[in-house]
C-alpha positions as CSV (number, residue, x, y, z in Angstrom):
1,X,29.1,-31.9,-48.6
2,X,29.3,-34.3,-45.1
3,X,30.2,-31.2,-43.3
4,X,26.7,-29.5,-44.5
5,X,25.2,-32.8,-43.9
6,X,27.1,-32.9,-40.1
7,X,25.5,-29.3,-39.3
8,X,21.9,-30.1,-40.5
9,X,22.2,-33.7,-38.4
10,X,23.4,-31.2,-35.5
11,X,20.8,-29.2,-35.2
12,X,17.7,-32.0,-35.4
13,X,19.4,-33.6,-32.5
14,X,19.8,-30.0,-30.7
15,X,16.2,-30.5,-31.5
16,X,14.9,-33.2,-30.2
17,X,17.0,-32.9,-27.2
18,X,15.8,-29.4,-26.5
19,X,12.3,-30.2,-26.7
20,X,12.0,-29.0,-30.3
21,X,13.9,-25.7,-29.6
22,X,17.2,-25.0,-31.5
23,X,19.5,-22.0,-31.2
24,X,18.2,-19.7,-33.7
25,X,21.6,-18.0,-34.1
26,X,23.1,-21.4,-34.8
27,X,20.5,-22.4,-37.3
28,X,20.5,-18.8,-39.2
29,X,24.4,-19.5,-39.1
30,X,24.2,-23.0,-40.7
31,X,21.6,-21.9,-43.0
32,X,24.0,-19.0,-44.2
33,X,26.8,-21.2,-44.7
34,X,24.4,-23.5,-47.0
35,X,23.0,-20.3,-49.0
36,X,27.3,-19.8,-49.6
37,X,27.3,-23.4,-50.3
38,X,24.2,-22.9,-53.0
39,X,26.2,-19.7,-54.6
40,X,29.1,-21.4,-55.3
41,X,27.8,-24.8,-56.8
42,X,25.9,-22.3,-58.7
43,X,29.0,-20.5,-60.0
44,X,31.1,-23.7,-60.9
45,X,27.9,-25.8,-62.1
46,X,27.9,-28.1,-59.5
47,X,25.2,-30.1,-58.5
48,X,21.8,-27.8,-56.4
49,X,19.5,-30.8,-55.4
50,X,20.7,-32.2,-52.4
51,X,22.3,-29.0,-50.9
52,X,18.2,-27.0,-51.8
53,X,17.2,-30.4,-49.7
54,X,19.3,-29.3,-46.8
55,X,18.5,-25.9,-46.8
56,X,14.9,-27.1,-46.8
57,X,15.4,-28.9,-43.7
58,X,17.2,-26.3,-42.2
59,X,13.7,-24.2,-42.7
60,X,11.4,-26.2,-41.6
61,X,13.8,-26.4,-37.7
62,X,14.0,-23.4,-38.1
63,X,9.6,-23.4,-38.2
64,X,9.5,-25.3,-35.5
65,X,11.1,-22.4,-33.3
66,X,8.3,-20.1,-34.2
């Protein structure tokens, strides 16, 4: 789970350093890797809420591109 939280921390500071602008490949590829990380806590019943939080916050950088 710190490695999901690592990416989402990377790409706020990519962020704010950037003037809000964040690599969109780099957040479509972060969000991808959460969506995996939702399937498979889904499969083996593993907690969803923090890992739907992330992938929230991934969205709304993402947003913030557009």
């Amino acid at each position: 789970m710190n490695e999901y939280y690592r990416m989402v921390i990377e790409l706020f500071k990519d962020s704010l350093t950037n003037v809000n602008r964040v690599n969109p490949d780099e957040s479509l590829r972060v969000l991808i890797e959460i969506e995996k990380a939702i399937t498979t806590a889904k499969i083996t019943g593993q907690p969803l809420d923090e890992l739907y939080q992330l992938k929230a916050d991934v969205e709304l950088v993402r947003a913030l591109n557009e």
